[in-house]
C-alpha positions in Angstrom: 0.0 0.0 0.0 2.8 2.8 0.7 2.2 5.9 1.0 3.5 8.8 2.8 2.5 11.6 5.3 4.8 14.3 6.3 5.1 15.9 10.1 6.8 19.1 9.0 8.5 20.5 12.5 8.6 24.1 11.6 11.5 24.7 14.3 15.4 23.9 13.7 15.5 21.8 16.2 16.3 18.6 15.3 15.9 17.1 18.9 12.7 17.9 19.0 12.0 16.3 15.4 13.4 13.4 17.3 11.3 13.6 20.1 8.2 13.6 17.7 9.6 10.7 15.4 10.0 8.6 18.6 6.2 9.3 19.2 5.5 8.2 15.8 6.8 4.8 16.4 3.9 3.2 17.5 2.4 4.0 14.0 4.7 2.7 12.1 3.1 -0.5 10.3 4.8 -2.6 7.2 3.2 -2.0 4.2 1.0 1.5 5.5 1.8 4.9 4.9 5.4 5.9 6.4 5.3 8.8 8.5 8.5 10.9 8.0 9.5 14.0 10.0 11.3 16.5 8.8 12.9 19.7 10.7 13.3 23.1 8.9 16.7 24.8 9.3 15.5 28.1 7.9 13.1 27.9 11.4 13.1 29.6 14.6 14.5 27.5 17.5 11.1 27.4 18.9 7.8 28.4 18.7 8.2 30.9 21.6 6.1 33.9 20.7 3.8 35.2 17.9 7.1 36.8 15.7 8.1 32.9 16.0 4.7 31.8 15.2 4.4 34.2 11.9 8.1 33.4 10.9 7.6 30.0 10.1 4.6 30.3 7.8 7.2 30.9 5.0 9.4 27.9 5.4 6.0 26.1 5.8 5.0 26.7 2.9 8.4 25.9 1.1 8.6 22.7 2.7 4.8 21.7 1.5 6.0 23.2 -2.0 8.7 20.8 -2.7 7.1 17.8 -1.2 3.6 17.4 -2.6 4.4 15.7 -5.1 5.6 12.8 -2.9 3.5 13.4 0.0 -0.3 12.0 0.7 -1.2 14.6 3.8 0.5 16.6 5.6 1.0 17.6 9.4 2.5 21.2 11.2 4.2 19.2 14.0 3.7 22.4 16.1 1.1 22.9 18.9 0.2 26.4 17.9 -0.6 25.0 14.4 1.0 27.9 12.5 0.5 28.5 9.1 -2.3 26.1 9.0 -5.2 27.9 6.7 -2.5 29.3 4.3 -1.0 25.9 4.5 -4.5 24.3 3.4 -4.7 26.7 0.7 -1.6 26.1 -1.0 -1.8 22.5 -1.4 -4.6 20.2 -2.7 -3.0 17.4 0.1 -5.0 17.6 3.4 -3.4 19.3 5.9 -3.5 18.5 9.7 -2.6 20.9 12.7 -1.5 19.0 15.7 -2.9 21.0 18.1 -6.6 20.9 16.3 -6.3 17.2 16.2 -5.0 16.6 19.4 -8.0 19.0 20.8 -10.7 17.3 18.5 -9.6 13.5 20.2 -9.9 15.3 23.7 -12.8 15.9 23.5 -14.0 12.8 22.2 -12.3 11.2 25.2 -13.2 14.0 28.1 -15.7 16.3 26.6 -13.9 18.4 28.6 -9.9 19.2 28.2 -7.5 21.1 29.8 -4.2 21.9 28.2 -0.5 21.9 29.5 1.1 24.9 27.4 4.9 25.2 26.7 5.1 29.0 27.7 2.2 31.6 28.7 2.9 33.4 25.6 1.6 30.0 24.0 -1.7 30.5 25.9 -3.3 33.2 23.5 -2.2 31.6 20.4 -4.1 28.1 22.1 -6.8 30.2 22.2 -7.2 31.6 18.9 -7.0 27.9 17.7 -10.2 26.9 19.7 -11.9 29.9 18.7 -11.5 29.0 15.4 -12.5 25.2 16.2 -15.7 27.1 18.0 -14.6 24.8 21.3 -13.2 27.3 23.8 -16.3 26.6 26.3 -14.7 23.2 26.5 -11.6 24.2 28.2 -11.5 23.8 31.7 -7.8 25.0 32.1 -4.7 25.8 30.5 -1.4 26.0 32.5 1.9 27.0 31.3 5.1 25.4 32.6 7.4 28.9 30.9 10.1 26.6 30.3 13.1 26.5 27.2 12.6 23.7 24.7 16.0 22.3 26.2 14.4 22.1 29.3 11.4 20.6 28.3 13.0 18.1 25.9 15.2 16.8 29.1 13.3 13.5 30.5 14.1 14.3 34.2 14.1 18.2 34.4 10.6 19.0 34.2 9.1 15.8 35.0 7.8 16.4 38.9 6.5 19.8 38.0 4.4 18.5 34.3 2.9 15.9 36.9 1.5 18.4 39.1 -0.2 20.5 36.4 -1.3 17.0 35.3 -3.4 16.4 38.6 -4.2 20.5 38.8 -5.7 20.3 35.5 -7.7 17.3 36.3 -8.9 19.1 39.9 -10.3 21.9 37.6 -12.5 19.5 35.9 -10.4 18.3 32.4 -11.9 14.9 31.3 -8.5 14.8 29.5 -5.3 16.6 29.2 -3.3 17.8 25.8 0.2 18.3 25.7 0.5 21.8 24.6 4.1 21.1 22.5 5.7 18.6 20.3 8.3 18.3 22.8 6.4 16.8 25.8 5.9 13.3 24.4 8.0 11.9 26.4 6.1 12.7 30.0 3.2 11.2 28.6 2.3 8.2 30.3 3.9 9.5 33.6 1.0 12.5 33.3 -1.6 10.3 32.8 -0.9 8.0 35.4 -0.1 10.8 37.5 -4.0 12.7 36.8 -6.1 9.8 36.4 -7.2 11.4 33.1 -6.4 10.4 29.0 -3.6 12.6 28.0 -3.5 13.5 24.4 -0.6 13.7 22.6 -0.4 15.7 19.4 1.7 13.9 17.4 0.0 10.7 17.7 -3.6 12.7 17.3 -2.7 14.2 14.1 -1.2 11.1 13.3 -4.4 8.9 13.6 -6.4 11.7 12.0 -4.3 11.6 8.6 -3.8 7.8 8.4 -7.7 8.1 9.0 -8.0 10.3 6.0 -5.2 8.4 3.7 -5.7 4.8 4.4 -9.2 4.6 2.8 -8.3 6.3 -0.6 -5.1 4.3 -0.8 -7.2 0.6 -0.1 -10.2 2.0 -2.9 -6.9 2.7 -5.0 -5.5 -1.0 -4.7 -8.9 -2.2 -5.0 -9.7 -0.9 -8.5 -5.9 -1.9 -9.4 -6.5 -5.2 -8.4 -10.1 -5.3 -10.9 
């Protein structure tokens, strides 16, 4: 069947293109779409504030340029899903924002979500994305840890303290928690376990939602090969 769908991490760094490839792996089937990550050098080293967030729309967009033609969907490995409507417009591919799809599977698990948020600066740009998804009345909570992505990316460092907001979350009524950056895969299951709650993460969301999208055309396409 083959196939492939592209994470595009629209930062330079390529620790945390690692960090969202290692999520990945639990996707990766024989014979299904592969699910490639790339990182863009010509990004910022984060997605810290909104000059960060408007910066990368232009490598975005490069990236998407020079790999539709290979590519069966797309994802903006980024939790502030930047560049996402021009991104949707310049491409016939379907596009996926993590944080959307991370958000959309919350609810479907909680009906309620909070959201653990790389930086406060991070919190308004969460919030235009569930504006535009019409689901900010959903949110119970959204806490920021304002923390580097070196910090965050450490497995140790930050662990005790993304626990905590884990349970406060929960205490403020989230029926399940997102992980507000690409970076946080990693503290996962120790969050989850730690709330009592599903924790999302948005790699693995957006993941699920493409393959969702991908996998039917490409069996109808084997189908009709096979007539």
């Amino acid at each position: 069947m083959s196939g492939r769908i592209l994470f595009i991490n629209p930062n330079r760094s390529t620790a945390c293109g690692d960090g969202i490839a290692a999520a990945l792996a639990p996707f990766a089937v024989p014979g299904q779409p592969a699910l490639d990550v790339v990182s863009l050098p010509e990004g910022p080293p984060a997605i810290y504030s909104w000059e960060d967030w408007f910066a990368a729309a232009g490598p975005i967009l490069a990236c998407i340029r020079r790999e539709e033609a290979v590519t069966d969907a797309f994802v903006i490995a980024c939790a502030s899903d930047p560049a996402l409507p021009a991104a949707r417009e310049a491409t016939a591919r379907p596009v996926f924002g993590m944080f959307s799809s991370a958000v959309a599977q919350a609810l479907a698990l909680g009906g309620t979500f909070g959201v653990i948020a790389l930086v406060r600066a991070s919190v308004a740009r969460h919030a235009l994305a569930l504006r535009q998804m019409g689901v900010e009345g959903r949110l119970a909570a959204e806490i920021p840890l304002d923390v580097t992505m070196e910090t965050l990316l450490d497995p140790v460092a930050v662990r005790a303290r993304m626990v905590a907001v884990g349970r406060e979350l929960a205490a403020s009524g989230a029926g399940a928690i997102v992980l507000g950056c690409a970076g946080m895969a990693h503290h996962r299951a120790a969050i989850e376990e730690a709330a009592g709650v599903p924790v999302v993460e948005p790699a693995q969301a957006a993941a699920a939602a493409a393959l969702a999208r991908v996998l039917p055309g490409r069996c109808a396409a084997l189908g009709k090969a096979a007539e």
